[in-house]
C-alpha positions as CSV (number, residue, x, y, z in Angstrom):
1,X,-6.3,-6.4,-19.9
2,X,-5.3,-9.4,-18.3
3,X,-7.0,-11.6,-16.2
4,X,-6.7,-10.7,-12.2
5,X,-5.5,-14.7,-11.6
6,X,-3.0,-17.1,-13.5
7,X,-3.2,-21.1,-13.1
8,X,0.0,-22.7,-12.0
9,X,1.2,-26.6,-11.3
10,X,2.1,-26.3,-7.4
11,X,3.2,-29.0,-5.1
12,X,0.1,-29.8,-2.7
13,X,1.5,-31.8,0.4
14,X,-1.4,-33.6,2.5
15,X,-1.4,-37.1,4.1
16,X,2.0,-37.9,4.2
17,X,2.6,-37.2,0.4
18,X,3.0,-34.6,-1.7
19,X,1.3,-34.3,-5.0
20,X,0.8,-32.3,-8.5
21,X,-2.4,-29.8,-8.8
22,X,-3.3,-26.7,-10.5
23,X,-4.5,-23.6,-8.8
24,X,-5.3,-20.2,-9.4
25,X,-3.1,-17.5,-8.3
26,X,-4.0,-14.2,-7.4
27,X,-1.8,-12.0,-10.6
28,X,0.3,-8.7,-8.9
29,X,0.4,-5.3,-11.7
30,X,2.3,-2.7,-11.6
31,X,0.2,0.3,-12.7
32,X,1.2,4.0,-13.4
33,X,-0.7,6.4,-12.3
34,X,-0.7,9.8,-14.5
35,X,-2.2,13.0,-13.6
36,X,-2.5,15.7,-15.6
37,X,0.1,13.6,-18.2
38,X,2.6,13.8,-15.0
39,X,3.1,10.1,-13.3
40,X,2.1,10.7,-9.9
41,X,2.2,6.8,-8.5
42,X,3.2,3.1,-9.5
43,X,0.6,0.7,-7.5
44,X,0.9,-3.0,-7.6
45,X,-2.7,-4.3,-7.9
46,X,-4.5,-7.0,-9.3
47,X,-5.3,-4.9,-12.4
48,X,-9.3,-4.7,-12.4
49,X,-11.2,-1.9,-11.2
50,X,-8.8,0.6,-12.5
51,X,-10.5,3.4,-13.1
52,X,-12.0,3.7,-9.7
53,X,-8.4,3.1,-8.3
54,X,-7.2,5.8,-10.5
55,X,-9.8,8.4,-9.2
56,X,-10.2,7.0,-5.8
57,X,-6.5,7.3,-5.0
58,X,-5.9,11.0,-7.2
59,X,-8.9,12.2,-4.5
60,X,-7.1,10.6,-1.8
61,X,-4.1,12.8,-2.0
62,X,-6.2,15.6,-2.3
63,X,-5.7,16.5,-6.3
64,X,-9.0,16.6,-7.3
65,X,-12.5,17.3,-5.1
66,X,-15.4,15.4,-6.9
67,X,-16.7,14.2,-10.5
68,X,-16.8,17.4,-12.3
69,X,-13.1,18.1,-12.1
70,X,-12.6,15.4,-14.1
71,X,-12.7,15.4,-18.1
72,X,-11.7,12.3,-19.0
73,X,-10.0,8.7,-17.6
74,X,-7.9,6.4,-20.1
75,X,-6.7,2.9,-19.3
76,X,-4.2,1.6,-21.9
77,X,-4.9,-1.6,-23.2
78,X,-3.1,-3.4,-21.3
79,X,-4.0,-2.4,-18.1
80,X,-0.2,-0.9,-17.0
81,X,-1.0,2.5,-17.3
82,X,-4.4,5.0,-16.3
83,X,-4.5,8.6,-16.8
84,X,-6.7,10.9,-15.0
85,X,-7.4,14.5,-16.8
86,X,-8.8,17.5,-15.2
87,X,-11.2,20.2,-16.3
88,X,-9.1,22.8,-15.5
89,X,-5.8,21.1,-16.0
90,X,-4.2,21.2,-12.6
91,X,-0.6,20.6,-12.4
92,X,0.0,17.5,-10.5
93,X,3.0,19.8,-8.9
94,X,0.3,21.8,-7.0
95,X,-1.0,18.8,-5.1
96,X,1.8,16.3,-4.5
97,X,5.2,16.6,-6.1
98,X,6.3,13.4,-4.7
99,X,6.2,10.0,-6.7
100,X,4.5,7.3,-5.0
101,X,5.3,3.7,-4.9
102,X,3.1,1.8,-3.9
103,X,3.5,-2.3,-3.0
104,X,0.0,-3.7,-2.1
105,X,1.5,-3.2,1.7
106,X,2.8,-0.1,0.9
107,X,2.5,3.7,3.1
108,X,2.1,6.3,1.0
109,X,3.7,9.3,2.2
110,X,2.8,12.6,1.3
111,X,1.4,15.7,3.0
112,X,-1.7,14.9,5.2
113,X,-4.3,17.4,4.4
114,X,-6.3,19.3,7.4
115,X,-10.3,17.9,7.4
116,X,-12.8,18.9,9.5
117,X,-13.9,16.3,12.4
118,X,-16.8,14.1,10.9
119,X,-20.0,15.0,13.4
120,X,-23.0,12.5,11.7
121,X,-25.4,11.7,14.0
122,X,-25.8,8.0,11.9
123,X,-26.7,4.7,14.0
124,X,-25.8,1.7,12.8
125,X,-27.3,-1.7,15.3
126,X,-25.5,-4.4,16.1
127,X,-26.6,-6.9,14.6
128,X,-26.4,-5.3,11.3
129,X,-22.5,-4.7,12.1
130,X,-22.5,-9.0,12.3
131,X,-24.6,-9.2,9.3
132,X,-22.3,-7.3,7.2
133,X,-19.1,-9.2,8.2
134,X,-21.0,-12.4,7.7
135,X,-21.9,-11.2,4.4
136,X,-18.6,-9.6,3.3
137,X,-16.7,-12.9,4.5
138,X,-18.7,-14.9,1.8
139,X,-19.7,-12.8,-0.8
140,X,-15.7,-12.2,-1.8
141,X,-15.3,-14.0,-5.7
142,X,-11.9,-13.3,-5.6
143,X,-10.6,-14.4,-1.7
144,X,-13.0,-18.1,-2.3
145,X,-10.9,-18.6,-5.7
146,X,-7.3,-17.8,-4.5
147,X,-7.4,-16.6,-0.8
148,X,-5.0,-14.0,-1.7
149,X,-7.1,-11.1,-1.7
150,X,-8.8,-8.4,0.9
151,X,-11.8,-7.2,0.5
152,X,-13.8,-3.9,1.5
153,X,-17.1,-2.7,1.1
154,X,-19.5,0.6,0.5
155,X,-23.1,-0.2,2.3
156,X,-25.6,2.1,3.9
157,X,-26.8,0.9,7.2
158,X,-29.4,-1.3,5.7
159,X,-27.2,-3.4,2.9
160,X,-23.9,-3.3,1.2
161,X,-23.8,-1.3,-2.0
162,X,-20.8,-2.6,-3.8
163,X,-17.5,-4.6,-3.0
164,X,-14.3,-4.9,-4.2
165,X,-11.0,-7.2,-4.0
166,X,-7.2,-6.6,-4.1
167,X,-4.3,-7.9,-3.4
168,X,-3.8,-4.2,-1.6
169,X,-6.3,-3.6,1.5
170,X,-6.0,0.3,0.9
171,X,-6.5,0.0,-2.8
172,X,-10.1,-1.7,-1.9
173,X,-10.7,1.6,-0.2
174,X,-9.5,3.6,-3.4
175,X,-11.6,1.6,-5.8
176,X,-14.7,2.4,-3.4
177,X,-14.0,6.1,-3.5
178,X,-13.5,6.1,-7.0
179,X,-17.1,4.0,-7.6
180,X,-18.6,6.5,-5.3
181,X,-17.1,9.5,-6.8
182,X,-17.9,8.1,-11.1
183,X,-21.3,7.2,-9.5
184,X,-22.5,10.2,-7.6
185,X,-22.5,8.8,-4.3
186,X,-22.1,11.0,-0.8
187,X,-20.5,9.1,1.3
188,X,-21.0,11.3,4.2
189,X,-23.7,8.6,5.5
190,X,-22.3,5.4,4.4
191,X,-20.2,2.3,6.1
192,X,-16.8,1.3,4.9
193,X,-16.9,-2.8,6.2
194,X,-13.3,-4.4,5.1
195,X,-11.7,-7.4,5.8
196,X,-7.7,-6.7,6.3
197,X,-5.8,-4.3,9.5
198,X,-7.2,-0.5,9.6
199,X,-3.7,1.4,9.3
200,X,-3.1,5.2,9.9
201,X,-3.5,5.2,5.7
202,X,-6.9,3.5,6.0
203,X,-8.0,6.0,8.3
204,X,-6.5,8.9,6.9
205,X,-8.4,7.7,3.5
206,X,-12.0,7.1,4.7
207,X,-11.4,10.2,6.5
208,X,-10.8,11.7,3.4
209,X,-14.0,10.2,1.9
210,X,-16.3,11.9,5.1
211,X,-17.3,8.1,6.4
212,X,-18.4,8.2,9.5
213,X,-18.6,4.4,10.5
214,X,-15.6,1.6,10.0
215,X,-16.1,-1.8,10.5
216,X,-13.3,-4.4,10.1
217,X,-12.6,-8.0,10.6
218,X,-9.5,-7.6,12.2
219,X,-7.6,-5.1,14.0
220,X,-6.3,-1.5,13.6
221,X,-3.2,-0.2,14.8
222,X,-3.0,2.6,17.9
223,X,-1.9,5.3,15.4
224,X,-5.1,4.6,13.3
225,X,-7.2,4.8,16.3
226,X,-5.5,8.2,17.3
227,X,-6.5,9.6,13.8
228,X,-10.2,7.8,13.2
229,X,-10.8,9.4,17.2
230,X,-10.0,12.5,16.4
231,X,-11.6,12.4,12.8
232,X,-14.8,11.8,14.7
233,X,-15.3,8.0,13.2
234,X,-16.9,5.2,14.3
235,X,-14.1,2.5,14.5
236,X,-15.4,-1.6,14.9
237,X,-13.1,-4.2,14.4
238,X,-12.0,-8.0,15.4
239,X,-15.8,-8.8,14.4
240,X,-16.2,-12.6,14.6
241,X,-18.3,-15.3,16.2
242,X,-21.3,-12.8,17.1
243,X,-18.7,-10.1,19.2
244,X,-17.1,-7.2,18.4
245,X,-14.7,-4.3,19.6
246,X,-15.6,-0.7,19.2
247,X,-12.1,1.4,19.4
248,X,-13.5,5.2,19.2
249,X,-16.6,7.1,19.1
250,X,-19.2,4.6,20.0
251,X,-22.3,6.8,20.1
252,X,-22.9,6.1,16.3
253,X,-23.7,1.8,17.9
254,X,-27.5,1.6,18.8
255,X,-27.3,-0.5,21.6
């Protein structure tokens, strides 16, 4: 597979002159997506991680439910192409018949499943919310090399579990809940701290993955906070310089 960066000669203008350096730049893949040997999605990524994108976004639209539905994931060799086969051999036809596109902006749009309202009693303190932006903010390999990345996180209240980077913010959340699905994890009392805006797909995807508590550095958008209010999650964001905003459900903040 190839390397998520590529070194090119750009122009670097400073001082009053421009000059000649080499920098890495953050590489964007197209990826297919096949489940069930049906091609359910195209998503431009940075082309690591992919077999936790694979899973992570198959459970997001709702085709499979957790690790034992799955008998087997294949990445090609070079990285363009993943496919995801179940136990049972679901078509993908009973799930989604739709093709996604995805751009690492993109909104996917497919049928919203109904899910229950998340009622964990968690707490998470406030300082800890700092602590893990602080954290997140430098512990990025991928944003300090090229600055073209986002980055999201899977911690407990006590200490982040795993990160990832992408040129996509939603396909950080995919590659999480695919680690926590290939890894056992219930994520029903876990954190989701990420770096980029909380859209209405963010939310609809940790709501998917039963997390109770978001934190982001920056903003969400009012449709987001409609959907993470009534999913019954904790919604932080715009965390910098020691403050932060709490948007819905702020009994889950142990002030």
């Amino acid at each position: 597979m190839k390397a998520p960066t590529e070194t090119m000669e750009i122009g670097f203008y400073n001082g009053g002159k421009i000059s000649r350096i080499v920098e890495p730049i953050i590489r964007e893949n197209p990826v297919d997506i096949f489940f069930n040997s049906r091609k359910v999605a195209t998503i431009a990524c940075t082309g690591i991680h992919l077999e936790e994108l694979a899973v992570g976004f198959i459970f997001s639209i709702g085709a499979i439910g957790a690790l034992g539905d799955i008998q087997k994931i294949e990445v090609n060799p070079d990285g363009s192409r993943v496919d995801v086969l179940t136990t049972n051999e679901i078509p993908a036809e009973s799930t989604h018949s739709e093709l996604f596109v995805l751009s690492s902006g993109a909104k996917t749009s497919g049928s919203r499943k109904k899910k229950d309202p998340i009622t964990s009693d968690m707490l998470i303190r406030p300082t800890k919310i700092i602590e893990f932006m602080e954290e997140l903010l430098t512990s990025s390999p991928l944003h300090k090399e090229t600055h073209g990345t986002h980055c999201s996180a899977l911690a407990d209240t006590e200490k982040i579990i795993v990160l990832r980077d992408d040129i996509g913010r939603h396909n950080t959340i995919d590659m999480l809940g695919g680690y926590a699905i290939l890894n056992g994890i219930d994520c029903s009392d876990k954190v989701i701290v990420k770096t980029g805006r909380v859209s209405s797909e963010i939310a609809e995807k940790v709501w998917t993955l039963g997390i109770p508590i978001m934190i982001s550095h920056s903003v969400p958008t009012s449709e987001a906070v409609g959907i993470l209010r009534n999913a019954g999650i904790t919604l932080i964001g715009h965390v910098r310089g020691g403050s932060f905003k709490v948007y819905c459900n702020e009994r889950r903040i142990q002030f």
